[in-house]
Each structure stands twice: as structure tokens, then as C-alpha cells.
C-alpha positions in Angstrom: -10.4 -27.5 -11.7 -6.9 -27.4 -10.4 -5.4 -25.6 -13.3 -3.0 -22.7 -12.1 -5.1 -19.1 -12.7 -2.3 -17.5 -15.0 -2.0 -21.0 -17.3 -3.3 -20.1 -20.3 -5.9 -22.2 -22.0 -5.5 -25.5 -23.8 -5.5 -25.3 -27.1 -8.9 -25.9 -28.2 -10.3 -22.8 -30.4 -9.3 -20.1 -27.6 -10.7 -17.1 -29.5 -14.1 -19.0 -30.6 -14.5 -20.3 -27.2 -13.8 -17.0 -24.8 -15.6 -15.1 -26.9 -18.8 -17.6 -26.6 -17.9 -17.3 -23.0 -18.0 -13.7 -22.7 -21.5 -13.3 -25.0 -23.0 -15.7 -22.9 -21.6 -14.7 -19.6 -20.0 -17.8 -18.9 -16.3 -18.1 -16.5 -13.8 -16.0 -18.3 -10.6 -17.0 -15.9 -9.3 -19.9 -17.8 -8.6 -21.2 -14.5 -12.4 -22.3 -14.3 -14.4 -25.1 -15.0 -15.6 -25.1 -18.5 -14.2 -22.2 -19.9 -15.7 -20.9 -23.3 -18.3 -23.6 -22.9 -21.7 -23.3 -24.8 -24.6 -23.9 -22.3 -28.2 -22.8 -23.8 -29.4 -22.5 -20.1 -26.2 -20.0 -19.9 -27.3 -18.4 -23.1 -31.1 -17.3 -21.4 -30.1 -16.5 -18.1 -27.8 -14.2 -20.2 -30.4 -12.6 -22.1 -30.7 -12.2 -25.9 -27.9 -12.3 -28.1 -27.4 -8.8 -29.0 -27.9 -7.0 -25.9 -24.0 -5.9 -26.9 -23.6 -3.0 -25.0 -26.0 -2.9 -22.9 -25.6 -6.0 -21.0 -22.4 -5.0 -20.8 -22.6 -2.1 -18.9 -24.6 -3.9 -16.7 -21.3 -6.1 -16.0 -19.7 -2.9 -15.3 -21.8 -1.6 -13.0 -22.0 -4.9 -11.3 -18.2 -5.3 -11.3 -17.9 -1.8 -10.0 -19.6 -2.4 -7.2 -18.1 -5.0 -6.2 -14.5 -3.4 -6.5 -15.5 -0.5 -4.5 -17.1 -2.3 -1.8 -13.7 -3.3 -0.5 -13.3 0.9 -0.9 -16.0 1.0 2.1 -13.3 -1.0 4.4 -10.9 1.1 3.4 -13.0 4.5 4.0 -14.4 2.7 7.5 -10.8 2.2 8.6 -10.3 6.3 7.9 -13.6 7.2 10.1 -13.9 4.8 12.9 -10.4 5.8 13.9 -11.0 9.4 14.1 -13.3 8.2 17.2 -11.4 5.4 18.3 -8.2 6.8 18.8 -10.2 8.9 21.1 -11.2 6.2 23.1 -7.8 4.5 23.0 -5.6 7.3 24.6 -8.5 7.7 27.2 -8.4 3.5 28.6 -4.3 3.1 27.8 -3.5 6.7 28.7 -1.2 7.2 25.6 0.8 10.3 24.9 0.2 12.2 21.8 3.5 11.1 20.4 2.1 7.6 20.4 -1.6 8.3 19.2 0.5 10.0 16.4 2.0 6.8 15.6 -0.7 5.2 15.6 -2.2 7.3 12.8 0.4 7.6 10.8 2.1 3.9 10.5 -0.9 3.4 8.4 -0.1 6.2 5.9 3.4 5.1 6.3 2.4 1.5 5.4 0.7 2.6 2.4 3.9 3.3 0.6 5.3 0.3 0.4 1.5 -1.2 0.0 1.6 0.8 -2.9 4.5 -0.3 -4.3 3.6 -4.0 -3.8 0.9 -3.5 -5.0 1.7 -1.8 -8.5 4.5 -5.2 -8.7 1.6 -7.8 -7.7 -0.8 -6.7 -10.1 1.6 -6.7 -13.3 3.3 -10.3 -12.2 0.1 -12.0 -11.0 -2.3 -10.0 -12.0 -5.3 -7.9 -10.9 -7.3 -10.5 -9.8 -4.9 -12.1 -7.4 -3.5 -9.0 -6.3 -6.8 -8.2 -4.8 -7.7 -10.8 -3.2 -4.5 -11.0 -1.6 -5.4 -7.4 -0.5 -8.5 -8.7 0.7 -6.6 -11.4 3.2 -4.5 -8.3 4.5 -7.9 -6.1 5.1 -9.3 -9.0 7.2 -6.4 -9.4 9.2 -5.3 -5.8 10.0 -8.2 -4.7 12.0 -8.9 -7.6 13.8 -5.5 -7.9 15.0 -5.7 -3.9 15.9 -8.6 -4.8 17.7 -7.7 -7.6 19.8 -3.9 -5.9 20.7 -2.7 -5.9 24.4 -1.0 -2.8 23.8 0.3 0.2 21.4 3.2 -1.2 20.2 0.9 -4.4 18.9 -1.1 -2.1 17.7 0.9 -0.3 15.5 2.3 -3.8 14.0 -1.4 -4.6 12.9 -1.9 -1.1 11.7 0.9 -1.2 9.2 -0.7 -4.0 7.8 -4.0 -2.5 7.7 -1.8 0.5 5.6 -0.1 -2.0 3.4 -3.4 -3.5 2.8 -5.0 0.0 2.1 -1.7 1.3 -0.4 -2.1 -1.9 -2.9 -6.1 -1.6 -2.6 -5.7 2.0 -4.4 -3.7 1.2 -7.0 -5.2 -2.2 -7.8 -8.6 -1.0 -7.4 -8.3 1.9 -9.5 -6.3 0.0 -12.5 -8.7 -2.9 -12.7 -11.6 -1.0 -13.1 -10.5 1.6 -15.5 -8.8 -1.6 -17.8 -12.1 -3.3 -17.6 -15.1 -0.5 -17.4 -16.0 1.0 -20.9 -14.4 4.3 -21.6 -17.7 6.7 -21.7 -18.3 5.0 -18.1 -14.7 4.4 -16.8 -14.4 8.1 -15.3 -18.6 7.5 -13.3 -17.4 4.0 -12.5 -13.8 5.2 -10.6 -15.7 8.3 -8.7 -17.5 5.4 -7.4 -14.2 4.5 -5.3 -14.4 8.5 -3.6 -18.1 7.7 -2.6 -17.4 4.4 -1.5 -14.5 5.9 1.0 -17.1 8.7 1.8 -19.9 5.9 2.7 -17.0 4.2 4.5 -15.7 7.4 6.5 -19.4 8.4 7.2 -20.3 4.6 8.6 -17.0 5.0 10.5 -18.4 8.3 12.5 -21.8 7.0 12.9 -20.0 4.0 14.4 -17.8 5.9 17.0 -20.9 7.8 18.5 -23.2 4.6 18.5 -21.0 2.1 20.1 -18.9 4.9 22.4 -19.4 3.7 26.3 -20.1 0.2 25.6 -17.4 -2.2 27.1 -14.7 -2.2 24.8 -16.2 0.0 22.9 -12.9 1.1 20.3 -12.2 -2.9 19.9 -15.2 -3.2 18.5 -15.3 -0.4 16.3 -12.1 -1.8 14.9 -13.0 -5.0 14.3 -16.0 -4.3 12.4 -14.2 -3.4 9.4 -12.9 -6.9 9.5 -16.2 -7.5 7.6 -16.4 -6.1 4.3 -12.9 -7.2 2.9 -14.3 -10.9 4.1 -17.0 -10.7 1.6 -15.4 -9.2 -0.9 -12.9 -12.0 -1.0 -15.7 -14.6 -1.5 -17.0 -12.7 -4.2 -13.6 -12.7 -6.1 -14.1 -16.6 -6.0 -17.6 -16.4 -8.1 -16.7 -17.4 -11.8 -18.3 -14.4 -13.5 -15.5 -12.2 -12.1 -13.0 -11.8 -15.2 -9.1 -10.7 -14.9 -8.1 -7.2 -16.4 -8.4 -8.1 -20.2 -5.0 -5.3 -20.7 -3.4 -7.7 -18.3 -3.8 -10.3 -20.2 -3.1 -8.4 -23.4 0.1 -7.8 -21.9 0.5 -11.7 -21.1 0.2 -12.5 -24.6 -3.4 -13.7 -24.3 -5.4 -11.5 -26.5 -8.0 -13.7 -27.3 -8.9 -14.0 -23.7 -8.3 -10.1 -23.7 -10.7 -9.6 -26.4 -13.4 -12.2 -24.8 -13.5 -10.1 -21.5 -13.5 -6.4 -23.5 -16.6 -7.8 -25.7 -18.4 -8.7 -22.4 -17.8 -5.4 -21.1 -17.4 -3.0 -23.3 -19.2 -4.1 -26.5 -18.3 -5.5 -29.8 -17.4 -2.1 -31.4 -15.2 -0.7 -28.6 -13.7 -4.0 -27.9 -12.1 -4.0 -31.5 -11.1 -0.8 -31.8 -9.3 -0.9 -28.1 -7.9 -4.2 -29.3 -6.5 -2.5 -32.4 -5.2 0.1 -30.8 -3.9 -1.9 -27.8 -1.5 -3.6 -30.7 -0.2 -0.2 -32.4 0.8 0.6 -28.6 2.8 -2.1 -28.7 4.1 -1.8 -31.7 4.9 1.7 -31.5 6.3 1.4 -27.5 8.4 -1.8 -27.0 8.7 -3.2 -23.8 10.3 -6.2 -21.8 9.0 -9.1 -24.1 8.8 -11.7 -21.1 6.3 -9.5 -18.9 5.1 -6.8 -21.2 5.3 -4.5 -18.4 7.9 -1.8 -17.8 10.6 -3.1 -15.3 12.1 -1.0 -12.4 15.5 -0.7 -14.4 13.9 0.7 -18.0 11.4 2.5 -15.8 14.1 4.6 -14.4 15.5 5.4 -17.4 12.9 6.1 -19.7 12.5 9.1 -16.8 15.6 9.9 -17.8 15.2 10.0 -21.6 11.6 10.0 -22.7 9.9 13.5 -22.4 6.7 11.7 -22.3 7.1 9.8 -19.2 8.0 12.5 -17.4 5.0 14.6 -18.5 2.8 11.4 -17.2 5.1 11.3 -13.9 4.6 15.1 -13.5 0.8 15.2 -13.8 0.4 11.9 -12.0 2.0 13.0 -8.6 0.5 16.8 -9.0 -2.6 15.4 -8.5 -2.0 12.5 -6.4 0.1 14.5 -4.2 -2.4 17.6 -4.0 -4.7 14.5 -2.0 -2.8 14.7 0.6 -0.7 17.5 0.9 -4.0 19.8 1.2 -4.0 18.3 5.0 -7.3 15.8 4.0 -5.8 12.6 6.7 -5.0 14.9 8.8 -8.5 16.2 9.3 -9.9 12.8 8.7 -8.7 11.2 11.8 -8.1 13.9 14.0 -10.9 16.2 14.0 -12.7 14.4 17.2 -9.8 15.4 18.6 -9.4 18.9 17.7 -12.9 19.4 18.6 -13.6 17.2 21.8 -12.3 20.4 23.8 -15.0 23.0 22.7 -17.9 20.7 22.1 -17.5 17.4 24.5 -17.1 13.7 22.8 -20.4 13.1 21.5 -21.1 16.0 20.2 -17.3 16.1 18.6 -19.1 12.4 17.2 -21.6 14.2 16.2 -20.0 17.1 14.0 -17.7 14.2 12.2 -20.9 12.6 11.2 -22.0 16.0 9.7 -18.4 15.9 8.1 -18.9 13.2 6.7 -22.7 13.4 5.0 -21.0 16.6 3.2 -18.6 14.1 1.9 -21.1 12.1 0.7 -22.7 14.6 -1.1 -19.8 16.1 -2.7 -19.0 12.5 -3.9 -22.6 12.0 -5.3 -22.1 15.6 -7.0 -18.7 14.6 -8.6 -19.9 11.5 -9.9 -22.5 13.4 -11.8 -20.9 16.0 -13.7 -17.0 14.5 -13.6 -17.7 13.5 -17.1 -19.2 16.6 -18.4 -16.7 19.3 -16.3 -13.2 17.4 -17.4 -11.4 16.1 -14.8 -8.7 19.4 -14.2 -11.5 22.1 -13.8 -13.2 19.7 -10.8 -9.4 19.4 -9.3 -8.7 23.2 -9.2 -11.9 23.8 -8.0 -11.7 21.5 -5.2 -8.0 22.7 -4.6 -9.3 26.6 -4.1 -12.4 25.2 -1.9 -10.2 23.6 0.6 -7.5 26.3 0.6 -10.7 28.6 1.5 -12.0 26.2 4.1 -8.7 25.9 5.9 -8.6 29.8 6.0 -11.9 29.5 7.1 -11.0 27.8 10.3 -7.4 29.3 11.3 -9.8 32.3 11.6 -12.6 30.4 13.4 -10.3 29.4 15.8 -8.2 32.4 16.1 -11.8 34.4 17.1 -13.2 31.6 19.0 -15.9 31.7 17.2 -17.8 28.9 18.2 -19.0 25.7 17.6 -20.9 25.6 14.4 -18.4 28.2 12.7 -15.9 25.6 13.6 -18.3 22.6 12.2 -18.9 24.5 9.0 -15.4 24.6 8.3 -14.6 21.2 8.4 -17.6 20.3 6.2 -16.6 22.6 3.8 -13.0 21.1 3.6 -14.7 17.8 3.2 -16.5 18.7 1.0 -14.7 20.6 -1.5 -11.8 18.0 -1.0 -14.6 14.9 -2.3 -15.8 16.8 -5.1 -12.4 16.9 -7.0 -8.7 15.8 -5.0 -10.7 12.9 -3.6 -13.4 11.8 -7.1 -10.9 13.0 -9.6 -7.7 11.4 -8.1 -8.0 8.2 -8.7 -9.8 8.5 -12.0 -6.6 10.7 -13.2 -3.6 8.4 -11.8 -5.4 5.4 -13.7 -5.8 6.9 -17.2 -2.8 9.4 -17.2 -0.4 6.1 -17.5 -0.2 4.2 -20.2 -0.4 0.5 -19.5 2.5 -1.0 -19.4 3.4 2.1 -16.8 0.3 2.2 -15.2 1.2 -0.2 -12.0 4.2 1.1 -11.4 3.4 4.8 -12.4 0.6 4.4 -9.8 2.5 2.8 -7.3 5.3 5.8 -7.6 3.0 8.5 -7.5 0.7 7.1 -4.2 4.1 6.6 -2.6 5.1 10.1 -3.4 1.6 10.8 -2.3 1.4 8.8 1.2 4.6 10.4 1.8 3.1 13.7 2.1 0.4 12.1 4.4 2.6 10.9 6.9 4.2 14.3 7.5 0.6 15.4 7.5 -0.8 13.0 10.2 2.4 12.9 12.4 2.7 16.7 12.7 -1.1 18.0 12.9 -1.9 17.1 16.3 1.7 18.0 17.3 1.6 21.7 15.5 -1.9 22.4 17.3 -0.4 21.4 20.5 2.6 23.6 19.8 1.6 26.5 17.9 -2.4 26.4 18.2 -4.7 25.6 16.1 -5.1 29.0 14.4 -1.7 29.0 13.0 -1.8 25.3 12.6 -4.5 25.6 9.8 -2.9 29.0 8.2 0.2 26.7 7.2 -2.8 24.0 5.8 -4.4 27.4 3.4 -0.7 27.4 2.5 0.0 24.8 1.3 -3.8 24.3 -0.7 -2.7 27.1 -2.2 0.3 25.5 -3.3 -1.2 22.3 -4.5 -3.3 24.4 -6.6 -0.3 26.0 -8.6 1.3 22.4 -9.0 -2.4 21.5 -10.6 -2.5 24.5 -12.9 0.8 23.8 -14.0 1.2 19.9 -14.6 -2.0 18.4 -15.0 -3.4 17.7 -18.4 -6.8 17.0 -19.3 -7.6 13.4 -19.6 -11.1 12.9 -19.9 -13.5 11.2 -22.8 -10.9 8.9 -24.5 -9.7 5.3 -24.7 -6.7 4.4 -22.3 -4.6 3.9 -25.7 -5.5 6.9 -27.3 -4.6 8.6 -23.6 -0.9 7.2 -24.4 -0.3 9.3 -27.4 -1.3 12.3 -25.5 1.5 11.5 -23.5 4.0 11.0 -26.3 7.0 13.7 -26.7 5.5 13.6 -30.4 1.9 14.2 -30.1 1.0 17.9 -30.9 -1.2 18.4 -28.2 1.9 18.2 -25.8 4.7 19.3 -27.6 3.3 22.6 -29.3 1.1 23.8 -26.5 2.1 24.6 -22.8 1.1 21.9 -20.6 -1.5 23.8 -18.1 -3.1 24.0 -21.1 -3.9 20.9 -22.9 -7.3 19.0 -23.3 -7.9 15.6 -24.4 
């Protein structure tokens, strides 16, 4: 059509047209050919007027899944290089220093591709944002794959990471502003059993294709794949920008459109409604409607109730990755390869990473009916016993399968809540005109964590033994338990708006009760 995708309509009836569109299921980017149009043919393929929210949980789920299948890249990326790195220091005969770098420049890389990210998606929107995330995803591991040598490597590796950092937070945003909010906490867990699928495809990857020649470059390069086709399926018409995004632009009638197609009638009204007291109540910059970097800061400073969303937001996005989870994700081949051979080291990661599938199918089935802080303590105390679990395995030598058991269990019990839960939490604990840059802030804080974690885990076992090396990991789970317990609020079974008065300095349910203690 050639009109710009953040232009606005033409002035033509926006409200009666984009809500046609949305009943209908017609293109809801104004960017796209006949926009709001009235096509009959549209109208039946649509089904019956009145399907309300039913049809539009059908979008959900559709939209979903096509969100999370650029989650599977991201979770391949995690499990093919447990293997690969493997491989890699075997053929280029690289020191552990460098296999460490390797690793962790991708955590590394997802702090500032968090940060991007969280500024990409409030200037141009979730929509762009992600398909600029896409281009990066595509890139990364092909360029990883083809590299003469480690130092190339590392280059396409950060950009795998930068791609990976602004997939999280614009992932996780966009769906929760667009899924309806009795589905928006099933919907999100969707992301940890995407990873999980991801990670597990990764293991079964390294032990099918390890001996071939090139074996690791191929491994990498697969994961060019996914992001590909997730970046010609952002092209279809049918997939709509975040309708709080445009809310924020000033575009509520195009706001309202998508939140009828998605959410219902009902729920689209009363988010709308409440989406304007928000705004009325809580000011912001009047050109973006967003939070800038400058007022961000010092509303910190001032407002209770940012600091309550800022505290909860990196207890739990933190307790992610300070539990030790990257670490074990990419280097348990490793660890293990010396009692149980490569393959069959292959072989227990696959095992690893069917529990994590099954812990991620679990979550997704009773997150909505637990809460999400009961499923993150619990998975806090199971991965603080699973780490003590193995310092002891290993200090004993107690074999194989002890040691296999172990890691299951950690991966396990870290799916079920730090891994479902996370991103779930981050999304809804901010209000939106916070959420992209709270989010960004917190994963930074987050992936900072990881990248101690990934540098020094290989290092510590070499240094210190694995025994002790997994003692400091029960340690610290411990730890991101008590910073749980004590920050995070419950923020399951409302709206995103009502979730910002939760958050206010005024709201009774945080100002007269201690914080460990609240529910929504």
C-alpha cells in the first residue's frame, strides 16, 4: 500500500471501520490494504457475527503461537550449544577461557538486547520490533556457523544474544497487551514450553548429527530456520499491533478494534475504560505516552509504587538466573562427558530436557489456579534441593544416573515456576507505560547475573570441583528464594490496568499489608 506502518488512518470513520475490521477479521495495521473494509466473503470465512469471545480466543491462541514459535529459536540456540561447544573445543582445540566466552557473550549480549528492545517496542512498536528481532535471529547463527574462527564467532554470538534479550521483552509484552486476561497468564507459559521444546530439539540435535562432517556448523545453522518463518508470518495481514501500544499512540479506536477481536466486546470496553482512568490518574510524556529514561529515573526516586514494581520485577527475573539455570543449560555435556562418554552425556541432556518439557506442560496447567508466587517459591526450594542433590552426588561419586537425576530435577523444578512464571510476572507486574522499559531493566539486571553464572561455572568446577561448585549454586537458590518471599506480590487473575493500582503507594493492598504478603 506504501503507507508508513505507524501513520495513522485517514480520516474516514476510523472507529466504525476498525471495528468492522476486527469483527470480521479483516487487516488491523492501518498500514494494509483495505483497512476496516466490509467484504461479505470476509464476514463467512470469519464465522457468524457473534462468536464474540470465542472467536476471539481462537485469535489468541493462534497469535500465541505464532509469538512463541520464535521462543523455539531462542530455546534451540540454549540446547544445541550445550553439544556444540563440545564439538567446537574438540576440532579448534580451544581453552576453557574461550569456550567460556563463547557462552557467555550471548548472556552478555542480552543486556543491551534487552534494553533495545524495551526502547524499540515503545518508539516503533511491538510489531516492528519483532520482526526486527526476527532479522537478528536469522543472522546470528548462520554467521556462528559459517565462522573461521572463535573470535568470529563470538562477534555472531553477541548478536544471536542481542537478538535473544529484545525477543524476551517484546515477546512477553505483546502477548500479554493483546491475549485476554483469564488466558494471558496460559498464553505467556507458552513462551517456557516453547524454550523447553527448543532446548529439548537442541539435545536431540547434538546426539543425532554428532560425527557427521561439520557436525556443530550444522547444528548452529539450523536455528537459522525458525526466526525465517516467523518473520514471513509477521508479514500476513491478520497479525495486529499491540492495541495498549496504540492506546499509548493516541489511536484508541484502532486500540479498541484489535481488543474487540481479541478479547471480546465486554472486556474490550471495560480495559478501554480503564486504560483512560490510567491515564488520567498517571500522566506521562504526552508526545510518546511512554515513560522516558529521564522521568523513569526519578519516579524511582519519588514514587513508592515504582519501586515496589522494580523490586518484585528483578526478584523474580533475577531468581531465573541467579539459581545457576544457563549455567547448567549449556554446560552440562560438559560436566558430564568425563563420567559417561559424549553420547551418552547427549543422551542424559535429552532426558534433561523431556523433564523440562513436562514441568512446562505442568505449569501451564495449573499457573492460573496456584497464583503465580506459590509456583515461584516452589520452583525456587526445588532447584536449591536439586543443586544439593548433586554437590553430594559428586562429592560420593555416586554414579551416573544419581548424577542424571539431579540435573532433571533442577530442570525441572526450575520450568515449573522461575522459568513459566517469569515471564508471565515481568509482563503484568508493570504498568504500561513502564512495562518496556521496566522489562528491559529487570532482564538486564537479570542477564547480568547470568553472565557471572556462565563465565565462572566451568571455571569453579575446574578450580574447586564440582562438589563445591554446586554447594555455592544450593546457596545461592536459597537466597533467590528469600528475595521471592520478600518482594514478589501476587499478580494473577486481573486486567493489566487494574494490576497498576496494585502497584500504587495508595492502594490498600500495598500500603497496609507487608508486601510478602499481598494477593491480587
Amino acid at each position: 500500500s506504501g503507507v508508513p506502518r505507524c501513520r495513522p488512518p485517514p480520516p474516514m470513520k476510523p472507529c466504525d471501520r476498525a471495528t468492522a475490521a476486527a469483527e470480521r477479521g479483516l487487516p488491523m495495521r492501518p498500514d494494509q490494504p483495505h483497512y476496516g473494509a466490509t467484504d461479505p466473503g470476509a464476514l463467512k470465512d470469519a464465522g457468524a457475527p457473534g462468536s464474540g469471545e470465542v472467536a476471539g480466543q481462537r485469535r489468541s491462541m493462534w497469535f500465541a503461537a505464532l509469538l512463541v514459535l520464535l521462543v523455539v529459536s531462542e530455546g534451540y540456540d540454549f540446547g544445541v550449544l550445550n553439544g556444540a561447544i563440545v564439538l567446537i573445543q574438540e576440532e579448534l582445540g580451544s581453552s576453557n577461557w574461550e569456550i567460556s566466552t563463547v557462552v557467555s557473550v550471548t548472556p552478555a549480549s542480552v543486556i543491551p538486547g534487552s534494553a533495545l528492545g524495551g526502547m524499540m517496542a515503545d518508539r516503533l512498536g511491538r510489531w516492528r520490533s519483532l520482526l526486527a528481532c526476527c532479522i537478528l535471529l536469522v543472522v546470528g547463527p548462520l554467521g556462528t556457523a559459517l565462522a573461521p574462527s572463535v573470535h568470529i564467532m563470538i562477534l555472531f554470538r553477541a548478536l544471536v544474544g542481542g537478538g535473544i534479550g529484545a525477543g524476551f521483552v517484546i515477546i512477553s509484552m505483546y502477548l500479554a497487551e493483546v491475549a485476554p486476561s483469564g488466558m494471558r497468564g496460559r498464553l505467556t507459559v507458552l513462551e517456557e514450553i516453547a524454550i523447553a521444546l527448543g532446548m529439548l530439539l537442541g539435545y536431540f540435535t547434538n546426539w543425532w548429527l554428532a560425527g557427521i562432517s561439520n557436525d556443530w556448523r550444522w547444528m548452529l545453522a539450523l536455528g537459522s530456520i525458525t526466526p525465517l518463518i516467523v518473520a514471513l508470518l509477521l508479514l500476513l495481514p491478520q497479525v495486529p499491533e499491540s492495541p495498549r501500544w496504540l492506546f499509548a499512540m493516541g489511536r484508541a479506536e484502532e486500540a479498541e478494534a484489535t481488543l474487540r477481536a481479541y478479547v471480546g466486546d465486554v472486556e474490550a470496553r471495560h480495559t478501554i475504560a480503564l486504560m483512560r482512568e490510567q491515564k488520567e490518574r498517571e500522566p506521562v510524556d504526552a508526545q510518546e505516552g511512554f515513560a522516558d529514561w529521564g522521568s523513569a529515573i526519578k519516579d524511582v526516586q519519588t514514587k513508592p509504587g515504582v519501586r515496589r514494581m522494580l523490586s518484585a520485577g528483578c526478584a523474580v527475573a533475577v531468581g531465573q538466573t541467579a539459581c545457576g539455570y544457563l549455567g547448567v543449560a549449556y554446560y552440562s555435556s560438559t560436566v558430564l562427558k568425563g563420567m559417561l562418554g559424549k553420547r551418552e552425556a547427549f543422551l542424559a541432556t535429552i532426558a534433561m530436557g523431556v523433564a523440562k518439557v513436562v514441568a512446562a506442560i505442568i505449569a501451564l496447567l495449573i499457573l492460573e489456579h496456584t497464583g503465580r508466587r506459590p509456583l515461584l517459591l516452589a520452583s525456587a526450594g526445588i532447584v536449591a534441593f536439586a543443586s544439593a542433590w548433586l554437590c553430594i552426588a559428586f562429592a560420593l561419586d555416586a554414579g551416573a544416573l544419581a548424577l542424571a537425576f539431579g540435573f532433571c530435577l533442577f530442570m525441572g523444578g526450575h520450568a515449573v515456576g522461575l522459568g513459566a512464571a517469569v515471564f508471565v510476572y515481568i509482563a503484568e507486574v508493570f504498568t504500561t507505560e513502564w512495562r518496556g522499559k521496566g522489562m528491559a531493566t529487570v532482564l538486564c539486571v537479570s542477564r547480568a547475573f547470568a553472565v557471572v553464572n556462565t563465565i565462572t561455572l566451568p571455571l569453579f568446577v575446574d578450580s574447586f570441583g564440582a562438589a563445591a561448585t554446586f554447594g555455592l549454586q544450593a546457596v545461592c537458590c536459597v537466597q533467590v528464594a528469600g528475595c521471592i518471599w520478600a518482594f514478589a506480590y501476587e499478580t494473577g487473575g486481573q486486567s493489566l490496568e487494574a494490576l497498576s493500582k496494585l502497584s500504587s503507594e495508595t492502594h490498600p493492598s500495598l500500603s497496609d499489608k507487608p508486601l510478602s504478603g499481598c494477593r491480587a
